[in-house]
N, C-alpha and C positions, 0 to 999 in steps of 0.2 A: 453693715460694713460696705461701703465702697467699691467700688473698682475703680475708681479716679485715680491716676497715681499721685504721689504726694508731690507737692509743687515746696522745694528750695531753690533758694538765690542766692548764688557764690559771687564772687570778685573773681578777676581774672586768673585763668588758668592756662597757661600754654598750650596743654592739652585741646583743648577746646577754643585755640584760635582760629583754626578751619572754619569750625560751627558759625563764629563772628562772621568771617567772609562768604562761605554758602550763603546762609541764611539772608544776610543784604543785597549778595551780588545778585540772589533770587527774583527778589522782588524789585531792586532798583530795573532789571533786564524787562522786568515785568511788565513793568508803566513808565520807565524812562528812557534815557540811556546813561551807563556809565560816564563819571565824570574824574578829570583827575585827581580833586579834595576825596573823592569816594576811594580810588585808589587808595592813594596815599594813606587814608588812617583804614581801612582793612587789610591791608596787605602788610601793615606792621604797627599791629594795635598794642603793641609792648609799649615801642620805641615812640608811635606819637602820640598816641594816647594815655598808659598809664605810666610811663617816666618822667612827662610833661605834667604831671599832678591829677589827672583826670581818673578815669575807673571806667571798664567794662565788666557788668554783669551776664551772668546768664543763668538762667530759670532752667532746670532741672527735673526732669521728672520721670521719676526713679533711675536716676542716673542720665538721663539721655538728654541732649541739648533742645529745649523746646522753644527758647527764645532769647533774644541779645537785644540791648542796650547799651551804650556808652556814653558818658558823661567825661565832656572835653573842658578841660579848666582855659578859660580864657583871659581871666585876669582874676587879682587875688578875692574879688565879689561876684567872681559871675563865671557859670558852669553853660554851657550847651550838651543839650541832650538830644542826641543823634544816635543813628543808623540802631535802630528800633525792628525788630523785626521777630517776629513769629512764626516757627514753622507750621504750616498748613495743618498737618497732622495733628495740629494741638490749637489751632486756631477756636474760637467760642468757649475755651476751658480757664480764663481769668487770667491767664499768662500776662497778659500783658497790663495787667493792675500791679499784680507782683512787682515787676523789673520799674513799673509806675513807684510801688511805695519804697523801693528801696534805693534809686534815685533821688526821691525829698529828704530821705532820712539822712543817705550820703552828704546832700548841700545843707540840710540843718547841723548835721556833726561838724562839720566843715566851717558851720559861719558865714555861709558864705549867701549872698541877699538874693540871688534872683538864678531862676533856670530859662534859660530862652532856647527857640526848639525854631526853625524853619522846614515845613512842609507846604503840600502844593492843595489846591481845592480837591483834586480827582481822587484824594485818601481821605472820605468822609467820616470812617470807622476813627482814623485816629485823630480827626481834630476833633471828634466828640468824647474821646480818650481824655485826650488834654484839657479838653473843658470839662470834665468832670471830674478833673482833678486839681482846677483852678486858677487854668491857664488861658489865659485871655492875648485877645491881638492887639498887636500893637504894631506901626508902619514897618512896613518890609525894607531891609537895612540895604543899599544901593551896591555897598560893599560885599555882599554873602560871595560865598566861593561856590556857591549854587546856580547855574541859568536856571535850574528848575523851582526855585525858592518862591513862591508866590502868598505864604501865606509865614507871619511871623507870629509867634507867641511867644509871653513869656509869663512865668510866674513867680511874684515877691514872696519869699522863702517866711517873711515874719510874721506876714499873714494867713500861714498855711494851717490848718487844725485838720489833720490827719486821726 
C-alpha cells in the first residue's frame, strides 16, 4: 500500500479558481513578471477561458489542489495549452503527466487538430514535458500576447498514440 495519495483530474470548479491563480501567479513571479494576457485569464478563468469553449483542469490529490492546466479554444481546430503549473509540494510526483493526458484527450474528444503551447528556454523541466508528449517546435508566432514567449510548440492531435 502506498502512501502517494491518489492523483484525479477534474474540470473546472469554482471552488478551486483560487488554486488556478495562486499556483500561476507563483511561478510566473518566479521567473517572470506578470503580464496582462496572465491577468486577464487567471483572474476570470470561468468567464475567459471556459465560457469561451476552453477548459481548466486541476490534479487532485486526495482532495487538495496539486496542479492547473488550462486549455484556451482559439479557433474551432486549435486549443492552447497554458498557465500549467504544479504546486511545489507535489512537484516530482507525475502531476503534471496527468493534467498532460487529460488535455490530449480533451482536444481528441473535441476533434479538434492541434495543441500549441508558448514557453520560454529558462523552463527546461517543461519543454521536456512537452516533448515527451509529442510536442515539437515550430517558429515563435510574432503575434503571442506574451514578451516572454520565446519558445513555441505545438502538437498534431491525429498523430497522437497516447
Amino acid at each position: 500500500m502506498s502512501d502517494e495519495p491518489e492523483i484525479r483530474v477534474v474540470t473546472f470548479d469554482e471552488r478551486f479558481a483560487a488554486d488556478f491563480a495562486r499556483l500561476n501567479y507563483r511561478w510566473i513571479e518566479e521567473h517572470f513578471r506578470i503580464e496582462p494576457h496572465d491577468r486577464e485569464l487567471l483572474d476570470a478563468p470561468l468567464e475567459k477561458i471556459v465560457e469561451t469553449g476552453g477548459e481548466v483542469f486541476f490534479a487532485l490529490a486526495d482532495g487538495e489542489v496539486a496542479g492547473t492546466v488550462a486549455m484556451v479554444r482559439t479557433d474551432t481546430n486549435i486549443y492552447e495549452l497554458t498557465k500549467m503549473a504544479v504546486d511545489p509540494a507535489f512537484q516530482g510526483r507525475g502531476i503534471a503527466n496527468h493534467l498532460m493526458r487529460a488535455c490530449i484527450e480533451l482536444a481528441k474528444a473535441d476533434g479538434v487538430g492541434t495543441i500549441f503551447l508558448e514557453t520560454h528556454s529558462k523552463l527546461p523541466a517543461a519543454i521536456a514535458l512537452y516533448r515527451k508528449f509529442g510536442f515539437v517546435e515550430t517558429p515563435i508566432d510574432p503575434g503571442s500576447q506574451y514578451s516572454r514567449a520565446e519558445v513555441r510548440m505545438e502538437l498534431a492531435i491525429a498523430g497522437t498514440n497516447m
